[in-house]
C-alpha positions in Angstrom: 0.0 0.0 0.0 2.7 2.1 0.8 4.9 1.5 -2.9 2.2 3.4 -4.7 1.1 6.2 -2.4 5.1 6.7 -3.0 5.6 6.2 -6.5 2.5 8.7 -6.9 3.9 11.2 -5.0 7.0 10.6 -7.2 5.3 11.1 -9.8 3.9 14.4 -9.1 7.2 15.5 -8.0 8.5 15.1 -11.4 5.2 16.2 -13.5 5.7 19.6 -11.1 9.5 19.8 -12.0 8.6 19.9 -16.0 5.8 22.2 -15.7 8.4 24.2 -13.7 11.0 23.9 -16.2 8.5 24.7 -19.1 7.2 27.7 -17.1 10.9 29.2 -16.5 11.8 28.0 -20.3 8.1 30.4 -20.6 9.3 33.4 -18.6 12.6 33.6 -20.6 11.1 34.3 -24.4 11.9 37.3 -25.4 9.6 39.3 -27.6 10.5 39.5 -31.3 10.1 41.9 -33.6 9.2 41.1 -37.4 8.0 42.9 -40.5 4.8 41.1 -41.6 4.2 41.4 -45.5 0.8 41.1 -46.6 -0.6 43.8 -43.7 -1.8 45.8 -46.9 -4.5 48.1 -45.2 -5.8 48.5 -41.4 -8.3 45.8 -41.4 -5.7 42.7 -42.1 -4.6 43.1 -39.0 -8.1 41.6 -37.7 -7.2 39.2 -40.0 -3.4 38.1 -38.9 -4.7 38.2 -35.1 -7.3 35.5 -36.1 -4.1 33.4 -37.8 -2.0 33.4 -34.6 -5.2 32.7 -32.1 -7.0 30.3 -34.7 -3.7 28.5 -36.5 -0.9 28.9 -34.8 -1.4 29.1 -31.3 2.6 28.4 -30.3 3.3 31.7 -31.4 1.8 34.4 -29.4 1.5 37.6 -31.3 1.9 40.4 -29.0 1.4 43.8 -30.8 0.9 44.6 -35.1 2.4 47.9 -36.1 0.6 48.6 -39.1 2.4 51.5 -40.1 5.8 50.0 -40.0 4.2 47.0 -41.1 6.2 45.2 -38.3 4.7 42.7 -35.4 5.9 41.5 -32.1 5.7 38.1 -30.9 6.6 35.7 -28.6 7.4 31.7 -29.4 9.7 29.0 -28.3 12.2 28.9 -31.7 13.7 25.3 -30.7 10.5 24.2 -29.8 8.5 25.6 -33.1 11.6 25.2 -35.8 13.8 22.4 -34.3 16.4 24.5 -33.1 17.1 26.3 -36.7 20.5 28.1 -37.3 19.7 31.7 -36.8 19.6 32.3 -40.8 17.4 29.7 -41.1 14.9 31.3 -38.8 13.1 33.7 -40.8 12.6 31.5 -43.6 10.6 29.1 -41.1 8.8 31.5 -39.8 7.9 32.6 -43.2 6.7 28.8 -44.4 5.0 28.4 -41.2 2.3 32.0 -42.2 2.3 31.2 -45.5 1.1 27.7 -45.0 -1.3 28.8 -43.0 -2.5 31.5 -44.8 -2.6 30.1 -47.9 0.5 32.4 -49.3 -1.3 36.1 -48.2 0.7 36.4 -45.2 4.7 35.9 -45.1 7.5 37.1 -42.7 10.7 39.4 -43.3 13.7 40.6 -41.2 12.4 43.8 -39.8 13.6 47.1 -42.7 17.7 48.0 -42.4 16.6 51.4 -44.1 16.4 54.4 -41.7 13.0 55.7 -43.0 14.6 58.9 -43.9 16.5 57.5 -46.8 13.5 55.8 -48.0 11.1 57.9 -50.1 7.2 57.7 -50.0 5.3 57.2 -53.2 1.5 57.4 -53.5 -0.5 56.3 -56.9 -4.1 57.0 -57.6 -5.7 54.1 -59.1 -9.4 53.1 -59.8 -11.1 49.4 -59.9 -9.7 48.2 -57.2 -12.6 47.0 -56.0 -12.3 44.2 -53.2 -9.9 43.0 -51.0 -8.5 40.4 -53.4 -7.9 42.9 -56.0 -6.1 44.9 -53.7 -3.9 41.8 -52.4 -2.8 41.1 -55.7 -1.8 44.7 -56.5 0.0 45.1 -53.2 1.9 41.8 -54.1 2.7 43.5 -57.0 4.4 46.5 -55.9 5.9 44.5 -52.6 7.9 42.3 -54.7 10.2 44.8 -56.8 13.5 45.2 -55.4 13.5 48.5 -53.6 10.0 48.3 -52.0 10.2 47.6 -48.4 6.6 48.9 -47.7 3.4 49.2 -49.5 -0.3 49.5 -48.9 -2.9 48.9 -51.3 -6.3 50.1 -50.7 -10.1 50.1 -52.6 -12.0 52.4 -50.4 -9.3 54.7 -51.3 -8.2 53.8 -54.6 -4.7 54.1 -53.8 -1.5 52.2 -53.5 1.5 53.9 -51.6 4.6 52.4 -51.0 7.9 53.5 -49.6 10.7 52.6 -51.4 14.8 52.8 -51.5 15.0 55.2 -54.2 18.8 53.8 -54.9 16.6 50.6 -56.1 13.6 51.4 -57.7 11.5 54.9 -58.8 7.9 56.1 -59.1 8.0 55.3 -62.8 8.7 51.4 -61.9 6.0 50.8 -59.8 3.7 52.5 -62.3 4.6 51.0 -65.1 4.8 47.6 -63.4 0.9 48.2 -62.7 0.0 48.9 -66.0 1.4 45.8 -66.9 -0.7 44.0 -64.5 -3.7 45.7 -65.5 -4.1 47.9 -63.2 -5.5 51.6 -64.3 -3.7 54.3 -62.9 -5.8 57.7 -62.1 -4.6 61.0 -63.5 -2.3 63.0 -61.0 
């Protein structure tokens, strides 16, 4: 009678170490900062909050920055990515959204660019008339070299961007919209 009242009490001796050990594992994340491509206009941030409580609950998203484009979260690397080299991390984190989302969210090293040096460029456009449309114009735009920002929005009918003007110019990103079919309004 006595073996098992012992080996339960064992047992929850070591059940309370791990939890103890996962909690202090827990209480040493540090919060990480990420820029988040596919925040496009205000209301996808609704929209990535519902990934991370919904899909991905490992990762806890702290804060989304939608003006930087940028998000802080907190998650156990080793645990989530099998300890990945640290070059190796954003590229998992990146598969992990994009699986998830189905390719309209991704992840990038936060922007190296002082905002200063980068140069804001707004284009009028009409018939953007959803939120698809406006995805696949801001994927558009996000994707020339030089972009490190953009926005894309319907109820607007505009798509801003700020750019590296050492990469890429104004006349770029408009001419890479027409090719895509996208009508540009006059200035």
């Amino acid at each position: 009678m006595k073996r098992p009242l012992i080996l339960c009490a064992l047992g929850y001796l070591l059940m309370t170490s791990v939890v103890a050990i996962a909690d202090d594992k827990a209480a040493e994340l540090k919060p990480v900062k990420h820029r988040v491509t596919g925040l496009f206009s205000p209301d996808r941030e609704a929209d990535l909050k519902r990934v991370f409580a919904e899909k991905i609950p490992e990762v806890t998203l702290v804060s989304v920055d939608f003006k930087n484009s940028e998000a802080t979260f907190v998650y156990d690397a080793d645990l989530l990515f099998n300890k990945p080299k640290p070059e190796q991390l954003i590229e998992r984190f990146d598969n992990l959204l994009r699986t998830h989302t189905l390719g309209t969210f991704g992840i990038r090293d936060v922007c190296k660019t002082p905002k200063e040096k980068l140069e804001f460029v707004e284009i009028s456009v009409v018939g953007l008339d959803c939120k698809g449309c406006c995805l696949a114009v801001y994927e558009t735009i996000y994707r020339i070299d030089g972009v490190e920002q953009a926005t894309a929005s319907f109820k607007e009918g505009l798509v801003t961007a700020w750019i590296d003007p050492k990469k890429t110019n104004r006349a770029t990103l408009e001419e890479v919209l027409k090719k895509r079919g996208v009508t540009l309004s006059a200035p």
